[in-house]
N, C-alpha and C positions, 0 to 999 in steps of 0.2 A: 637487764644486761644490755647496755648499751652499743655494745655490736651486734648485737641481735638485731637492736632496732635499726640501727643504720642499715644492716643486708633486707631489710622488711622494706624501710621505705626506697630502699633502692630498687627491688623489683616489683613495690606498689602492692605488696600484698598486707596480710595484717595478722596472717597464722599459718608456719609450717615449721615443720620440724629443720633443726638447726642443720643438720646434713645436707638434705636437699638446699634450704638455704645459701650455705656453701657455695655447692656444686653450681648452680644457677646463678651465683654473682663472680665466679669466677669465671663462670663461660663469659661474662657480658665485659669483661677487662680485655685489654686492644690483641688483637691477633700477634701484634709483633713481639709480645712477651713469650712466646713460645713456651719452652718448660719451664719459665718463672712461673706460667698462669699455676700449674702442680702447684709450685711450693709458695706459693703463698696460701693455698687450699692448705695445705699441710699446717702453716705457721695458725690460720684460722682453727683446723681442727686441735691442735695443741691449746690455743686459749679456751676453746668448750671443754677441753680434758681438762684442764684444770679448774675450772667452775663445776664442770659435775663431778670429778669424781677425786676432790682434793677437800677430804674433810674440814669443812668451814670456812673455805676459799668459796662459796657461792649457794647462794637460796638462804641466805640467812643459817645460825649455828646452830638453833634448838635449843631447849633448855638448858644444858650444861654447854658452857663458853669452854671455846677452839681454838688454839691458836694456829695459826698459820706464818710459818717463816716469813722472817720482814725480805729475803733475798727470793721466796717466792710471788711474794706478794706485789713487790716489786718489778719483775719480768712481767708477771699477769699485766699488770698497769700497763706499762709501755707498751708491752704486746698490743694492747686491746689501744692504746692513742694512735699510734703509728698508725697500725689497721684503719682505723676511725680515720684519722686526720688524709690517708692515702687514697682511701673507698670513697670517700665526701667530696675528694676534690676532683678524682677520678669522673663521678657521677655527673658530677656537675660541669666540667670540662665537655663531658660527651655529650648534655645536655641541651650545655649553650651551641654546640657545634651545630648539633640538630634544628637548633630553633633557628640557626643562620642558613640555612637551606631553603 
C-alpha cells in the first residue's frame, strides 16, 4: 500500500499499525491548517476503509476473482495520489526548511 509507505518513511519508521500512522503524520503537517489537519486524517482513514474492508479492493482477492466498482476503484486511486503526491511534497518542503537552519 503505497501510502502506507510514504506515512512509514515520513516518520522514519518501518512497522506500525495504519492508525497510529495517521495520527502521527498528521500531527507533523504545519499548524496553520487547523481543522484541515482532522480531515485530511479522515480522508486518510477512508482510503484504509477501503483497502480493508471493501471486498477485493486490497491484500490481493483469493481464489475466486472480485470485482470492485470501476467508480470505486477509481476514488481509491486519486484518493491515495493526491494524498501521496501532498504528503511527499509536504515532507520534503519541511525537510529542506530544516536543513536550511
Amino acid at each position: 500500500h503505497a501510502l502506507e509507505s510514504v506515512r512509514k518513511t515520513i516518520l522514519g519508521v518501518r512497522g506500525a499499525r495504519p492508525k497510529n500512522l495517521r495520527k502521527k503524520v498528521v500531527e507533523k503537517l504545519p499548524p496553520y491548517f487547523g481543522a484541515f489537519r482532522e480531515r485530511i486524517g479522515n480522508v486518510m482513514e477512508a482510503v484504509d476503509v477501503i483497502r480493508d474492508n471493501v471486498p477485493g479492493a486490497g491484500h490481493g482477492q483469493g481464489k475466486e476473482p472480485r470485482q470492485v466498482s470501476p467508480q470505486l476503484a477509481e476514488l481509491a486511486l486519486h484518493l491515495n495520489a493526491a494524498l501521496i503526491i501532498y504528503l511527499l511534497r509536504e515532507w520534503k518542503s519541511s525537510s529542506s526548511a530544516r536543513d536550511l537552519e
